[in-house]
N, C-alpha and C positions, 0 to 999 in steps of 0.2 A: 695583268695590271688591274689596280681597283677600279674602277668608274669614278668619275669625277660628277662631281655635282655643278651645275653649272648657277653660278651666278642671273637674280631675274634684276635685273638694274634698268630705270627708268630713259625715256627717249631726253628725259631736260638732262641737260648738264647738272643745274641749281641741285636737283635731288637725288642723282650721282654722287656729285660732292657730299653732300648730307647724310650721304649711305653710308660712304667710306669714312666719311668722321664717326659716324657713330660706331661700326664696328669696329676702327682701330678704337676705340674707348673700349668697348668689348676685350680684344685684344691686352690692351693694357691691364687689364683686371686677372687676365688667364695666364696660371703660370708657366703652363706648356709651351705659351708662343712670346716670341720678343719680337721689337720693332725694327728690320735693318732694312734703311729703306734703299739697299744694292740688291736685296732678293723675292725674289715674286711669292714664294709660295715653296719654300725649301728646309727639307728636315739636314739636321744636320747631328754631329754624333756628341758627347753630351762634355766631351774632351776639347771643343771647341768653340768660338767666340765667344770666351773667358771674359773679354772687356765690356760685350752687352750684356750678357749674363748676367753680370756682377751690375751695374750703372742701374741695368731695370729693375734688379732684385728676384731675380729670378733665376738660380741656381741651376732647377730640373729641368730648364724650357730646351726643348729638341725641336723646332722648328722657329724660323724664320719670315717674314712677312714683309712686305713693306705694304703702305695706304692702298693699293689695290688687291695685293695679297691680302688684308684682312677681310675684302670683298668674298674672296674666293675663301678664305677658312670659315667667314659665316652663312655662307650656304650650306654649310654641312661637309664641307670637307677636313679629312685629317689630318693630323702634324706629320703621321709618319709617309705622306704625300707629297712627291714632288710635281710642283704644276706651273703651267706656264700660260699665257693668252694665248698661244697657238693652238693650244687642246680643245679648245671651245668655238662654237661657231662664229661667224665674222662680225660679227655684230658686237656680240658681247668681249669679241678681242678688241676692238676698237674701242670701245667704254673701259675696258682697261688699263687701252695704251692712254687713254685720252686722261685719265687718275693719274697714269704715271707723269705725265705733262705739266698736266695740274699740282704737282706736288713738285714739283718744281720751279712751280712759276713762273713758268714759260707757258700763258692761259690760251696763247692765240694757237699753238698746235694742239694743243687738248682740246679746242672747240671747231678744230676741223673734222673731227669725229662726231660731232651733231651737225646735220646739215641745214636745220634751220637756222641756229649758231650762225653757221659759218658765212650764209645770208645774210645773216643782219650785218656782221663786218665787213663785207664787200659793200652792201649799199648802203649803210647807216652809219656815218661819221659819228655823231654823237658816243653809239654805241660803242665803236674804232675806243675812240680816246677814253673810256670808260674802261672797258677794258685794258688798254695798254695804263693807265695809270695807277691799275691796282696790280700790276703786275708786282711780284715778291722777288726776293731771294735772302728767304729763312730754312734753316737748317731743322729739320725734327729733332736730330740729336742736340743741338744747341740750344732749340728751346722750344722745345713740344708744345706750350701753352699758346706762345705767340702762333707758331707756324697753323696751327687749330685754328687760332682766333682770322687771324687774315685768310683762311680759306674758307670760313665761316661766311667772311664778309666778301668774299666774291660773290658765295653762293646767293646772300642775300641779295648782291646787284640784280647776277643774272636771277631771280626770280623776280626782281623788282620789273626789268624786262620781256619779263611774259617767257623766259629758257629755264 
């Protein structure tokens, strides 16, 4: 098997999020990879998912990504690479699962994966309701700009909070 290049992703949340938007932008430019966000980091044969394929414009793309997937194909890893959070050490699979949380918008499991995070929402109400009120549920495939935008603006919270 080839080595896997592991992802160096920040101890904040805020600059986690800010990774992961910016390589899927990365992502979105490259025609090799498409965005599905049901797969982590999976090549796939060139015969199948005809419908993102087609949506992204992207004809030749052999691999698959979702927001934490494009983490892991901008560290240097390949399309023709299938990979997963368990392949990497425990740290960097937790900032994975915690992108994958986050892109869900479901923000309060994503931020059990930073433990100072996960401090300030046991003992800081403010922060509690701040969180729970920017929680989402926007689709990527429905509307990539929006779903950016409102994670954009998490991240800007949690930086506004010192995460």
């Amino acid at each position: 098997m080839t080595d896997v290049a592991t992802p160096k992703l920040s101890d904040k949340p805020s600059e986690v999020i800010r990774q992961a938007l910016a390589d899927m932008e990365m992502v979105e430019g490259c025609s090799n990879l498409i965005i599905d966000m049901n797969e982590w980091h999976t090549p796939f044969p060139k015969s199948s998912k005809e419908q993102l394929r087609k949506a992204q414009n992207k004809p030749n793309a052999t691999c698959a990504v979702c927001m934490a997937g494009s983490v892991i194909s901008a560290a240097g890893n390949f399309a023709d690479q299938w990979i997963l959070p368990h392949m990497f050490d425990e740290k960097t699979q937790n900032k994975l699962r915690a992108l994958n949380w986050f892109r869900t918008g479901i923000f309060l499991i994503g931020l059990q994966e930073f433990p100072e995070a996960l401090a300030r929402y046991k003992t800081d109400e403010n922060f509690r309701h701040g969180v729970k009120s920017r929680s989402m549920n926007i689709d990527y495939h429905k509307d990539p700009v929006q779903f950016k935008k409102k994670l954009h603006e998490f991240a800007d919270y949690l930086e506004s909070e010192g995460l």
